[in-house]
Every structure is written in C-alpha cells, then in structure tokens.
C-alpha positions in Angstrom: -50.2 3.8 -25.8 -47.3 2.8 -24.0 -43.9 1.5 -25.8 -44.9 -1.9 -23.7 -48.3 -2.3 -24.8 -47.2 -1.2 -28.4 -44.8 -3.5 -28.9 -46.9 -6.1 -27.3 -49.5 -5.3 -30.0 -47.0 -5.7 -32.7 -45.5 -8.8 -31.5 -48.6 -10.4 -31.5 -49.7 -9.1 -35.0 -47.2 -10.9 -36.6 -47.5 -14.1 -34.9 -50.9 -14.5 -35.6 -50.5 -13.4 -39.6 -47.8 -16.1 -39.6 -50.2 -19.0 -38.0 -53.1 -18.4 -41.1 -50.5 -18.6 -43.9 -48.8 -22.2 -42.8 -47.1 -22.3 -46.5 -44.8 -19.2 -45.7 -43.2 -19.4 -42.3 -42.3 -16.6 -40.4 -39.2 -14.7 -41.3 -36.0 -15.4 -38.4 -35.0 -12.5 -36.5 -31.8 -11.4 -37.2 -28.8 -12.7 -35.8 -27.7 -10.8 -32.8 -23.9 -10.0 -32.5 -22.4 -11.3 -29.3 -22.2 -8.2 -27.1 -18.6 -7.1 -26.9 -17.0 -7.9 -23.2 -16.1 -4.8 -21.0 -13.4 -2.6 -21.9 -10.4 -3.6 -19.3 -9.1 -0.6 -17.1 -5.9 0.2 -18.9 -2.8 -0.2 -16.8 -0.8 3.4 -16.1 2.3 3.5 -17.7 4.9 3.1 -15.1 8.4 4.6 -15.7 11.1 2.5 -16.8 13.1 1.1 -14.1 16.6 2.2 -15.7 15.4 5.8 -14.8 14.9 5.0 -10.7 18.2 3.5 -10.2 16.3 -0.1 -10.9 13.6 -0.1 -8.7 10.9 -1.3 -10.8 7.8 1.0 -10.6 5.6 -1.5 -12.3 6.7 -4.5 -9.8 5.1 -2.2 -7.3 2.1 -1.2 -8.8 1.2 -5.0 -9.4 2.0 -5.5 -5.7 -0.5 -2.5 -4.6 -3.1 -4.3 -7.4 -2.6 -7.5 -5.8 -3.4 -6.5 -2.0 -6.1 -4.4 -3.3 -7.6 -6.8 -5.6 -8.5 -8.5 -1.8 -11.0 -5.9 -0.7 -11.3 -4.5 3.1 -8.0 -6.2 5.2 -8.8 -4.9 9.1 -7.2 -6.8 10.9 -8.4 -10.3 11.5 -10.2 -10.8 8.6 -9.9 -13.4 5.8 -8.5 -11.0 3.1 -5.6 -9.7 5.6 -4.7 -13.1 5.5 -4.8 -13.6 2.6 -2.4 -10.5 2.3 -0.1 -12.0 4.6 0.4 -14.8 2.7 1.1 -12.5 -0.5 3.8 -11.2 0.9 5.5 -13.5 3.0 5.3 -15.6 -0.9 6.7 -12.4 -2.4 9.9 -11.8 0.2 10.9 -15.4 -0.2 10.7 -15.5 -3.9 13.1 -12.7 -3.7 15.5 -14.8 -1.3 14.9 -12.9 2.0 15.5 -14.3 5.5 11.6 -14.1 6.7 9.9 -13.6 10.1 6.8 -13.5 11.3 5.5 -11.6 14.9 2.0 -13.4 15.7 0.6 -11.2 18.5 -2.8 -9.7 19.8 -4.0 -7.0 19.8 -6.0 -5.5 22.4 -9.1 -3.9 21.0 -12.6 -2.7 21.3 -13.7 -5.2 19.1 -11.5 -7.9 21.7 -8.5 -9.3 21.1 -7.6 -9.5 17.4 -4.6 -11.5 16.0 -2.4 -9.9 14.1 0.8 -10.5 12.4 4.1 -8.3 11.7 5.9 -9.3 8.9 10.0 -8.9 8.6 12.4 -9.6 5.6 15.8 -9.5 6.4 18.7 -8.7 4.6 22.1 -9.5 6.1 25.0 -7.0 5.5 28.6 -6.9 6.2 27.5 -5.1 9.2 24.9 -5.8 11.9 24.0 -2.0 11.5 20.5 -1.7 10.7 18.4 0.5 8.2 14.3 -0.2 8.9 12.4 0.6 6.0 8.8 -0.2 6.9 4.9 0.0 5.6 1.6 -1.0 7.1 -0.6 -3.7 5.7 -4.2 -3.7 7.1 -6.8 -0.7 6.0 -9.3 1.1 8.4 -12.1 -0.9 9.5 -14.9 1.7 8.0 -17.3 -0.1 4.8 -15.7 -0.5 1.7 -12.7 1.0 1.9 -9.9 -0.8 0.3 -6.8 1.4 0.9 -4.9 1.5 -2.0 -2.9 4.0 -1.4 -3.3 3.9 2.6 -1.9 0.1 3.4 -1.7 -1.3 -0.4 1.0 1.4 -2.0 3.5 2.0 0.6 3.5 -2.0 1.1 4.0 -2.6 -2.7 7.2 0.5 -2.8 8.5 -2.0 0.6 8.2 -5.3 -1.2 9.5 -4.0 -4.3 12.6 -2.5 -2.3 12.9 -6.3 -0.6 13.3 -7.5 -3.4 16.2 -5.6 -4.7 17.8 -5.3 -1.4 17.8 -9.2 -0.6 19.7 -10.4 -3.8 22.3 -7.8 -3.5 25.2 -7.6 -0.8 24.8 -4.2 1.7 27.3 -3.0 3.8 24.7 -2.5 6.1 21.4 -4.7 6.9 18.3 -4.1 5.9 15.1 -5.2 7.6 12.0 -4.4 5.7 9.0 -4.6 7.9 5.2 -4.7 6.9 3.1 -3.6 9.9 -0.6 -4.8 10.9 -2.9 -3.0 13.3 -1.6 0.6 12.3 -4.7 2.1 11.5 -7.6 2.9 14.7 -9.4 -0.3 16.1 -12.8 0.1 16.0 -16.2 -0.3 14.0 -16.5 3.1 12.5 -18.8 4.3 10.2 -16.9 6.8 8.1 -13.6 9.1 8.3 -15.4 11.7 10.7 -16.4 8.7 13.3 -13.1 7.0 13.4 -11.5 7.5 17.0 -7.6 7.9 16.7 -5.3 7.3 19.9 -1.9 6.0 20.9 -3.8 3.1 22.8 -6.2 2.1 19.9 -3.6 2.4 17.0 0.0 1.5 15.6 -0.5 -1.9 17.1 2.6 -3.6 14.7 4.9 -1.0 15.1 4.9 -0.7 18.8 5.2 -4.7 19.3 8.2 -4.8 17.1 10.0 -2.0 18.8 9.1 -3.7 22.0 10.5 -6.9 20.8 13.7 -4.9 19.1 14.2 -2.9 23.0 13.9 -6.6 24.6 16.7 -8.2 22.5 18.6 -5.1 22.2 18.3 -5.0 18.5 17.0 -1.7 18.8 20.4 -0.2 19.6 21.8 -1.2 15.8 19.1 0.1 14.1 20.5 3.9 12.5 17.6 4.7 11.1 14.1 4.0 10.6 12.0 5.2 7.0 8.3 4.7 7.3 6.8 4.7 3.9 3.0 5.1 4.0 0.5 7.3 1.4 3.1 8.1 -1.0 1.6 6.8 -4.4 -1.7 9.1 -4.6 -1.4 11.1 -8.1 0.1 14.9 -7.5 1.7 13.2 -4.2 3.1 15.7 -2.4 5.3 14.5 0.1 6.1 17.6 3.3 8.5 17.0 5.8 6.5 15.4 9.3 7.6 17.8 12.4 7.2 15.2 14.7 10.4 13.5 12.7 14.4 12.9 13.1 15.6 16.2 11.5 18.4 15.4 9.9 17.1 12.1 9.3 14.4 14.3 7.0 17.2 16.2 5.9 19.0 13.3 4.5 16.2 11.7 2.4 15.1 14.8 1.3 17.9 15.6 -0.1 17.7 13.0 -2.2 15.3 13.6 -3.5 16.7 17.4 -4.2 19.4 15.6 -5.8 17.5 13.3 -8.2 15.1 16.5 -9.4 12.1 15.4 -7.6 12.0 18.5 -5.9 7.9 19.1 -6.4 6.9 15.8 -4.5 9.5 16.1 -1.5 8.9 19.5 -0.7 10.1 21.8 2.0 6.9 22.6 3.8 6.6 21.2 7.3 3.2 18.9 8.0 2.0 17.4 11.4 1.3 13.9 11.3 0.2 13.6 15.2 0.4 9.6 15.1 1.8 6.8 12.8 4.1 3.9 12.7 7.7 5.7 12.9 6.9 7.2 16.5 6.9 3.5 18.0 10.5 3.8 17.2 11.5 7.3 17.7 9.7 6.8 21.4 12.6 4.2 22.0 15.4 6.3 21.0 15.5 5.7 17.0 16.3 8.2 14.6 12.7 8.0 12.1 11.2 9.6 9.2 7.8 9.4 7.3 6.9 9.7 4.1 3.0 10.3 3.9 1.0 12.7 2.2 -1.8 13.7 4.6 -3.3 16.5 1.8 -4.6 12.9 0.1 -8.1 13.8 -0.6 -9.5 10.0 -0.4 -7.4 9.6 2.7 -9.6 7.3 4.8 -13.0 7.1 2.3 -14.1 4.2 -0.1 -13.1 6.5 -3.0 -9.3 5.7 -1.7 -9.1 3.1 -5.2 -6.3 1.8 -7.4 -7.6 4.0 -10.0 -5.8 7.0 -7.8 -2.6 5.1 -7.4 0.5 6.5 -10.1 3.1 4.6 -10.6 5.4 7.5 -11.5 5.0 8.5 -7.8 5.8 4.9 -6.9 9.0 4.9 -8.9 10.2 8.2 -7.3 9.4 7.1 -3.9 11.4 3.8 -4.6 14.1 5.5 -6.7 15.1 7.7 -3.2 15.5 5.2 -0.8 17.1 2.7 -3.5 19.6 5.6 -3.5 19.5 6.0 0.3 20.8 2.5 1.0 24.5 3.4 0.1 24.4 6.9 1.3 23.4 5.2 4.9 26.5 2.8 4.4 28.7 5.9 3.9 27.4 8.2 6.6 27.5 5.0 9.0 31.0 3.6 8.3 
C-alpha cells in the first residue's frame, strides 16, 4: 500500500468512527504554526567609507542592487528605461548639471533608441577628466549583468555624487553609456557576434558629438570603469590602453596597498567603450576584469558582486581626481 492510499484509509477511518458516536465530536487537529517567511539574502558587508577616502562602498552596492533588481536592460527595453530614469534621479539628487544624448542605434534587430547619460561637474577649469560606465546588459536570456553594466555604473554614480557637491580644479563629466554591449538576439556567450559596427554604440556617439563641438580637445583623460566588482577582481592593465595613463591609476592603486587587484600583468581587451575615445585622439584607460568567470552568462548575479572591490575601485579614482588637477595645472 502506497503512503496515498494509506493515508486515505486512515483519514477516512476516523471520520466515519466520529459520525456513529454523535455525543463525542471529533478531536481538532492541531494548530499549525504559520510557516516562517524566507530567510532574506544577507547584505555583504561593505567597508567603511572613512577607509576609501569617502567614497561610500555601500552607496554603490545599493546602486548595482537597484539596476539589477530591473532584470535584462538591452537596449530598448522597458527595464533600461527604467534604469535611465534611476540614474538621471540619482545624479540630480546629488546636484549635477545633467544631459541626456537620445540617439539610434543602427542594429540587426533595426533601429533601437538609446540614451547616453552625462553628469557634469563644473571646475575652475574647463579641463576635463571622463570617467564613464555602460548601462545596458547583453541581449542573451536572463542575464542580468550585475557586475557587467550594473557595478561599474553604481562605482560612476557613487563617484557623481561626491564629485558634484565638491569644487574641482578640473571638470568632471561622468558618463553612463547605452548600446556597449553586441546588438543582436543571441542565444548564449558562444553565439554572441562582437564587432566595431555592432557594439560600443554610446561611446562612439558621444565622442562624435565631443569631436563636433570640439569638447573633445579638453578632455585629458578618459577612465572607463566596467567589470570591476566581481569577488577576487583582478584588475590587469588593457594593452590596447594610454600607457602612462595606466601607469598613473595604477599607481594608485600601488600607493593605497591594493596591489593584488591592480596588478601588473598585461590583458587584451580587443573592444570596449574607452577606444571610441582613444580613436579620436584621447588619452583612455579601462578597468575590467576579463578573467570574470560569469562574464556574459545568467550566473553573472548580485550574489557575485563585493563591495570591498567596489570600494577599492572607487577609493582610486576618488584619489585620482586631484592627482589629475596636479599633473594638469
């Protein structure tokens, strides 16, 4: 006999000896204690922000939640914009002057819309340092990008918002990026299609832009900060970089003892957002860690996002803002 026919058995047993003896009614079952709700996913402990020269680790790490709490953002979708509106809300709360580049993109899925952020702030000089992220995630099912499109945008809105309520010698323009990643319907990371045509949509209309109004000639230097947040980052120096550009925000990073996540191994990074600028003359630098395992797969969650890599990321180029105003005097 089978557990369900057993218990069927028994069930019915006692309904029936219940029913001949009216005078003594059947015994009530037990109380049942109200099942206890899921355990919530503890939040990481982020490091204090008086030990990453007051960038605030955890600012960014509720940033990266935020954008990835939205699902899939290709571009064109609902939850990109969504995103936008995050942060455009985010860099006006912290007092930033705020554009927006609508343009289209020209894809094999047809022309998309899609939307360049930029937060500026102003600085006793019309020098510019361009520290910049993506926004939108691969178009592949049920990836959510959390540390490829959510974290490096969380390090860049956490860094607008320290920058814009300060006074810099030099301006800062923070830039969030859409249409980075390869334009297509792709399947998984092995199908996905990478060109210079199909890819780095954002980046390459705001350079454009930046060359047509001649902007482009103030800006000193350019800091792309993409997969930087994955846990046991480890950051190598892109070959397709500004040298001493590299040089300068590695050492840094030398300087504040975070010599085992900007190492001094060399990585090719054959195509991302900083090229749309160095290709028009400006010095560039990326920060991405292409050894990410989940790079490009639905695995790529908040649950592999540190904050500890966030605040070391954000602690260098909080420091790199006045080392740029001295080397540029």
């Amino acid at each position: 006999m089978n557990r369900q026919i057993a218990a069927f058995v028994f069930a019915s047993a006692c309904f029936l000896a219940s029913c001949g003896n009216p005078s003594k009614p059947a015994a009530s079952a037990p109380a049942q204690a109200p099942a206890a709700p899921p355990a919530a996913t503890p939040t990481p402990v982020s490091p204090p922000a008086s030990s990453t020269g007051g960038f605030d680790a955890a600012r960014a790490y509720e940033h990266t939640r935020q954008l990835v709490a939205l699902g899939p953002r290709p571009p064109g979708s609902d939850a990109i914009h969504h995103a936008q509106t995050y942060i455009i809300e985010q860099l006006k709360s912290s007092g930033c002057q705020v554009s927006e580049q609508d343009f289209h993109g020209h894809t094999s899925q047809g022309d998309i819309a899609m939307k360049n952020i930029v937060a500026t702030a102003p600085g006793k000089k019309s020098d510019i340092i361009l520290y910049g992220a993506h926004y939108d995630t691969v178009r592949i099912p049920d990836f959510v990008g959390a540390n490829d499109g959510a974290a490096g945008a969380g390090v860049v809105l956490e860094l607008a918002r320290r920058f814009c309520a300060q006074k810099n010698d030099l301006t800062v323009v923070m830039a969030f990026f859409d249409g980075e990643e390869a334009q297509g319907q792709w399947t998984d990371r092995q199908s996905i299609k990478w060109s210079d045509a199909n890819s780095t949509m954002g980046s390459r209309e705001m350079a454009a832009r930046m060359a047509i109004s001649g902007a482009i000639k103030q800006v000193k230097a350019m800091i792309l900060v993409d997969m930087v947040a994955g846990r046991n980052s480890t950051l190598k120096r892109d070959s397709g970089s500004t040298a001493w550009l590299s040089d300068f925000i590695w050492g840094i990073a030398d300087r504040l003892g975070y010599q085992s996540v900007f190492v001094k191994q060399m990585q090719e990074v054959g195509g991302d957002d900083h090229f749309s600028f160095i290709k028009r003359g400006v010095p560039a630098t990326d920060l991405v860690d292409m050894s990410y395992p989940y790079w490009h797969t639905p695995e790529d969650t908040l649950d592999k996002i540190d904050p500890q890599d966030l605040g070391r990321t954000g602690h260098v180029l909080v420091e790199s803002l006045p080392d740029f105003a001295k080397k540029f005097r």
